[in-house]
C-alpha positions as CSV (number, residue, x, y, z in Angstrom):
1,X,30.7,4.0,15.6
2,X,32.5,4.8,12.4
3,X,33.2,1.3,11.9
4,X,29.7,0.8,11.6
5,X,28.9,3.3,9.5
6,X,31.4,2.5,7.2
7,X,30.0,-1.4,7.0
8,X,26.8,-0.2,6.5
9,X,28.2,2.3,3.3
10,X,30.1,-0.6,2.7
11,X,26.5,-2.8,1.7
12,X,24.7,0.1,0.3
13,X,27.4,-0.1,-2.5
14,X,27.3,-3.5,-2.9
15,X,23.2,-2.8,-3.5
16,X,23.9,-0.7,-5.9
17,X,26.8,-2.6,-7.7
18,X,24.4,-5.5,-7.7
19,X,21.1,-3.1,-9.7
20,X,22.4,-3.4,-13.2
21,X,22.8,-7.3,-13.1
22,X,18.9,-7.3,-11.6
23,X,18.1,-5.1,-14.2
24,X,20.0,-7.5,-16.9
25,X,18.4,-10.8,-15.2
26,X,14.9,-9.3,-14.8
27,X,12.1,-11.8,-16.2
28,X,15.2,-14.2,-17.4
29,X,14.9,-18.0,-16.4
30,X,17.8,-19.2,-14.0
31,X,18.5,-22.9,-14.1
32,X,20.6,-23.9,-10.9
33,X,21.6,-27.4,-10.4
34,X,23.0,-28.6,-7.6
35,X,23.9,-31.9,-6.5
36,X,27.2,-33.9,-5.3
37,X,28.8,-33.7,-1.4
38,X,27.7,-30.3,-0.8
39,X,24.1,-31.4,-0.3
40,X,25.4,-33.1,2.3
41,X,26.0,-29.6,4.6
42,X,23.3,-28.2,5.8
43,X,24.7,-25.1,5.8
44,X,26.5,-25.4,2.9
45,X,22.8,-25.9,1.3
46,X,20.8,-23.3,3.8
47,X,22.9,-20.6,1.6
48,X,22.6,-21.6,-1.5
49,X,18.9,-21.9,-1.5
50,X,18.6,-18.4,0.0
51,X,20.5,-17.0,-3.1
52,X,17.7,-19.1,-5.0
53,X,15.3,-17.4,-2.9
54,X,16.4,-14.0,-3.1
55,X,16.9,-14.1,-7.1
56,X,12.5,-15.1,-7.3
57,X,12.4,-12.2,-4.8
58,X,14.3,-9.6,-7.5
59,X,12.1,-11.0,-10.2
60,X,14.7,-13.2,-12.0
61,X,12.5,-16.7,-12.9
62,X,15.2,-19.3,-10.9
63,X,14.5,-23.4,-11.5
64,X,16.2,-26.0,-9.4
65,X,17.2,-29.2,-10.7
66,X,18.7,-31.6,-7.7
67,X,20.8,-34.6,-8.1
68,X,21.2,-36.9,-4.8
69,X,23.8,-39.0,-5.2
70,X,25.2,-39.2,-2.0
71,X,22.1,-39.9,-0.3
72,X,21.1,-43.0,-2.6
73,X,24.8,-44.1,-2.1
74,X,24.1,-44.4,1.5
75,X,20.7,-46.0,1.1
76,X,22.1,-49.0,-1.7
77,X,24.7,-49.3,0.9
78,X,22.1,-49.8,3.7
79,X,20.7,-52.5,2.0
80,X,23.5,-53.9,0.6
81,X,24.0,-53.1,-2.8
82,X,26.9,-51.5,-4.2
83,X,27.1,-48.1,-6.6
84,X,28.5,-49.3,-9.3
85,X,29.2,-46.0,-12.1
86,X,30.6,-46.0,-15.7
87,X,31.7,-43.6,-17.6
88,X,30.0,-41.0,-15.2
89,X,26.6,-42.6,-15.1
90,X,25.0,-45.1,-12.4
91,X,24.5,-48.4,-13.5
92,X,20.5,-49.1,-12.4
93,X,18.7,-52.1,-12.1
94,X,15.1,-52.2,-11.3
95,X,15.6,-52.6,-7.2
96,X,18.2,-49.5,-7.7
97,X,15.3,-47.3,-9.8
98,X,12.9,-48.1,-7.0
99,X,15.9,-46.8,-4.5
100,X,16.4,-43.6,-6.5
101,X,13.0,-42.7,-6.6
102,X,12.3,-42.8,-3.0
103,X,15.2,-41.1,-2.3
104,X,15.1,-38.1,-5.3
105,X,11.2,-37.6,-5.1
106,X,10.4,-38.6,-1.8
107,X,13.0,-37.5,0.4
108,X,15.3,-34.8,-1.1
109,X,13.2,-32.8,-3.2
110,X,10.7,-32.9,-0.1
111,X,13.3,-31.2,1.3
112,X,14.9,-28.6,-0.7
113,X,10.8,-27.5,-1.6
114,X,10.6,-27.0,2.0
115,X,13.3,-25.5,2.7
116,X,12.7,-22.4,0.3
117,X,8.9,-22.3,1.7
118,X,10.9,-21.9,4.9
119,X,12.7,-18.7,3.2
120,X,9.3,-16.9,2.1
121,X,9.2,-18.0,-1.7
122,X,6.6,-20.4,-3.0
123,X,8.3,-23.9,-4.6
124,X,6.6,-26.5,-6.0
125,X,8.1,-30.1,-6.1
126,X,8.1,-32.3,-9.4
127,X,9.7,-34.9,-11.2
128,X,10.1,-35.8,-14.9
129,X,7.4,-37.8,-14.2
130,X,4.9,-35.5,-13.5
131,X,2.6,-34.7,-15.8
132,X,5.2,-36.7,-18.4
133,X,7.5,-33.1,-17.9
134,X,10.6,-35.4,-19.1
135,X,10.1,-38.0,-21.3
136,X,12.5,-40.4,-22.0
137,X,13.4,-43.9,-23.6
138,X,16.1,-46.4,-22.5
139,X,19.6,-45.2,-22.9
140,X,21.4,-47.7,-25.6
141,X,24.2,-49.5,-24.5
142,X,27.6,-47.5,-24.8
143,X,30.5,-50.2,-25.5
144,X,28.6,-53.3,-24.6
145,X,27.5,-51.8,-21.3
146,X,23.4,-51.9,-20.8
147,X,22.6,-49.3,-17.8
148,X,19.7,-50.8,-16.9
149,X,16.6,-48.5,-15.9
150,X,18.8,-45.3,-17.3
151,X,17.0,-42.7,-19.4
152,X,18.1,-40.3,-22.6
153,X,15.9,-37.6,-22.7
154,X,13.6,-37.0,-25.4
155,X,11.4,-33.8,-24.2
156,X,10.8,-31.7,-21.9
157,X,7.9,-29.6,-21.4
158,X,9.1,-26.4,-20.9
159,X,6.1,-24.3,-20.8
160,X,4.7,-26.5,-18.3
161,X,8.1,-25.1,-16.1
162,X,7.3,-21.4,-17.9
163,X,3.6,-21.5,-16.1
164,X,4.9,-22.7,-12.9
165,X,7.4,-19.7,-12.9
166,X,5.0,-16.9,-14.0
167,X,2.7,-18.4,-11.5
168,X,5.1,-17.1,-9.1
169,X,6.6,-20.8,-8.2
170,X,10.1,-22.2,-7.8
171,X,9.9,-25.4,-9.8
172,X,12.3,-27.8,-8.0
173,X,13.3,-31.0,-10.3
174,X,14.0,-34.3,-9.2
175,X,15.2,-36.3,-12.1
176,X,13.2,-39.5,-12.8
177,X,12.0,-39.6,-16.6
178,X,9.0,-41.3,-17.7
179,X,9.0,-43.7,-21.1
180,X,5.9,-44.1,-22.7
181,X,4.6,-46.9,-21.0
182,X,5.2,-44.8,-17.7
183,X,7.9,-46.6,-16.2
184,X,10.5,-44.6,-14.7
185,X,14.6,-44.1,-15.5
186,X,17.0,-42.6,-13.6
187,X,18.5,-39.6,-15.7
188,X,22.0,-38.2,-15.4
189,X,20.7,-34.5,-13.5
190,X,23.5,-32.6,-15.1
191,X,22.0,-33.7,-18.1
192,X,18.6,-33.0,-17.3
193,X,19.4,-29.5,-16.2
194,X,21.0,-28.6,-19.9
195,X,18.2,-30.1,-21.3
196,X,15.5,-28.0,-19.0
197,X,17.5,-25.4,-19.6
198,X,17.0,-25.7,-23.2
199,X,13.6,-25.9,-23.2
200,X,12.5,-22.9,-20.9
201,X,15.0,-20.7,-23.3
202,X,16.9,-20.4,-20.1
203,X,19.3,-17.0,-20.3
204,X,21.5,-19.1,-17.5
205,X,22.7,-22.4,-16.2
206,X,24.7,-22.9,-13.6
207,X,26.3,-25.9,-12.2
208,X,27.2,-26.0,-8.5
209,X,29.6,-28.6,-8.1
210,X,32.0,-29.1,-4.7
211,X,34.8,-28.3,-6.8
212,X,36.2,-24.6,-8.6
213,X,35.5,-26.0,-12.2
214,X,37.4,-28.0,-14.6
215,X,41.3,-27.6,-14.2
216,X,44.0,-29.2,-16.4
217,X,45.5,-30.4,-13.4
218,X,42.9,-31.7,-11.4
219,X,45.0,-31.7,-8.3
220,X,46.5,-28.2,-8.9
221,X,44.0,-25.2,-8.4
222,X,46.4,-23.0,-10.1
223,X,45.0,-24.9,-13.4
224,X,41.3,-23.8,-13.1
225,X,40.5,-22.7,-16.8
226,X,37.8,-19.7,-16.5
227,X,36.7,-20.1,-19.8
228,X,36.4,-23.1,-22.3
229,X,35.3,-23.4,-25.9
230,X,32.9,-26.4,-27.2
231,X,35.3,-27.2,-29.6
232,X,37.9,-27.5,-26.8
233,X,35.7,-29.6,-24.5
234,X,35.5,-32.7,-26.1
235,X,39.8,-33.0,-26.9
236,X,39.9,-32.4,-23.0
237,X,38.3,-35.2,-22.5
238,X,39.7,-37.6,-25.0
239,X,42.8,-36.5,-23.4
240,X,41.5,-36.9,-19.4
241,X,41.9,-33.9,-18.6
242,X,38.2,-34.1,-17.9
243,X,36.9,-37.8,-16.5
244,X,34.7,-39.3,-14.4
245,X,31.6,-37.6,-13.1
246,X,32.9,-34.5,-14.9
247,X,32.3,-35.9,-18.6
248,X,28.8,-36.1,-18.6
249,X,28.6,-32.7,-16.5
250,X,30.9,-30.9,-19.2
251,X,29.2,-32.6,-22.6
252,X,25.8,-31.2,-21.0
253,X,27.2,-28.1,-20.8
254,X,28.2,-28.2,-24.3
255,X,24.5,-29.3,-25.3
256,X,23.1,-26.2,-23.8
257,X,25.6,-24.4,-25.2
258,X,24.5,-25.3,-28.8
259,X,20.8,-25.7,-27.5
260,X,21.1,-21.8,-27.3
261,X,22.1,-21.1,-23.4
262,X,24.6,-18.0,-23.3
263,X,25.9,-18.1,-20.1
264,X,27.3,-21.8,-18.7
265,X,29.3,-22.1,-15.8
266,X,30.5,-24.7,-13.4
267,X,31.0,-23.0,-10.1
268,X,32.1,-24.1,-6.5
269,X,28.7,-24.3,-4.9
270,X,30.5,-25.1,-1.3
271,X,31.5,-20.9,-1.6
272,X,28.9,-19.0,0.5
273,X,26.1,-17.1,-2.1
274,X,27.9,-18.6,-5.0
275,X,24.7,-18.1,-6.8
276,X,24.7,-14.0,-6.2
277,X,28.6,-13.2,-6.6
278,X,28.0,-15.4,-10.0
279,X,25.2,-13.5,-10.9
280,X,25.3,-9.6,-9.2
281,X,28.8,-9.0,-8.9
282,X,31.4,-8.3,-11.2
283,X,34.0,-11.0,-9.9
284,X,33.1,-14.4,-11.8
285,X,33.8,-17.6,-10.6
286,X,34.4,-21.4,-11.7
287,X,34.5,-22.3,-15.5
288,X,32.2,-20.8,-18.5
289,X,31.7,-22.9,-21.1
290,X,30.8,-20.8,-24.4
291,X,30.4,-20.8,-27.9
């Protein structure tokens, strides 16, 4: 019996730890983006959209930006075409855009607004398309290599994601751009997130990745670094410390960063309620990136 008592104690204080941080996030816009192998667990993705459900529940204004890579991995594959990525960003010709549209607006946001109706929050599902939210022309080639049907970002309609929010819906983001001639590019979603992020005067971004954050050691978790400068980004990744999938992740982080975003982290989104120890607790996690 005491043992029960005591666990029960045990969560009133860790209400009560949690009321400043409500207090502090209170009528703030929350961008979460999540993406990678951990959207491959269900359960890995049932708690993470639970903390996004409780944070529109506490009044904090949360937006989701999804990537899907796995899944349109596994559907190129189907068909037989192979993911070919450079520097970080998909290589997309026109019968891959018509791939990772199905699978980001059709099937995965489908999904993930569902899934929070499920929880007792309203979500809405768009894409950049929609109502032209991201606009976008084709990204340049970047040492001779022409990405195809691959977007740079050149708006974003924030108070159309502002209205949504004070409407009392989640806006959930798949990330297909629209030029203006209305055809569609794929767009990098970390990018896309700093960029919403940006233009809803978000007061934080967070990245849920299916790793701890950027290390100096990528193989030694001993190296995570819990908090990196801009200026310090960029040398890390002329040097390789940061690579791959991670560059374009990290130099959106330092966009929103300058774009006016306080508060960027990378955390482990495979940890249970990542999104509410980051937020309501006083132990932080992953890698801030700040001014």
């Amino acid at each position: 019996m005491k043992n029960n008592f005591d666990d029960i104690i045990q969560k009133a204080n860790v209400l009560v730890e949690a009321l400043p941080y409500i207090r502090t996030f209170y009528g703030k816009f929350v961008v979460v983006k999540y993406g990678g192998n951990a959207m491959n667990n269900p359960d890995i993705i049932k708690t993470i959209l639970q903390d996004v459900a409780v944070l529109k529940m506490v009044g904090v204004y949360p937006i989701v930006v999804h990537g899907g890579g796995p899944e349109i991995n596994a559907m190129l594959a189907r068909v037989g075409k192979k993911s070919e990525f450079i520097g970080g960003l998909r290589v997309t010709d026109e019968e891959t855009m018509e791939i990772v549209q199905m699978i980001l607006c059709g099937k995965v946001n489908k999904n993930v607004t569902a899934s929070l109706g499920s929880m007792g929050v309203k979500a809405v599902g768009i894409s950049g398309k929609d109502n032209s939210l991201i606009k976008v022309k084709k990204q340049a080639p970047v040492g001779g290599v022409d990405y195809g049907y691959v977007g740079e970002i050149v708006s974003v309609d924030g108070e159309m994601l502002k209205n949504l929010c004070v409407e009392d819906y989640i806006p959930v983001i798949a990330t297909i751009g629209v030029d203006e001639n209305g055809n569609s590019y794929n767009i990098n979603a970390d990018t896309a997130a700093c960029e919403i992020g940006a233009a809803v005067g978000a007061d934080k971004l967070l990245f849920l990745t299916d790793i701890d954050g950027i290390r100096r050691n990528a193989e030694d978790e001993d190296t995570l670094i819990s908090e990196l400068k801009v200026e310090e980004a960029e040398s890390l990744i002329a040097n390789g410390v940061i690579s791959g999938g991670m560059i374009p992740k990290v130099r959106g982080c330092v966009t929103a960063v300058k774009k006016g975003i306080k508060h960027v982290h990378i955390v482990n989104g495979t940890i249970p309620h990542c999104i509410l120890v980051e937020l309501f607790t006083r132990k932080g996690i992953g890698t801030l990136i700040l001014d």
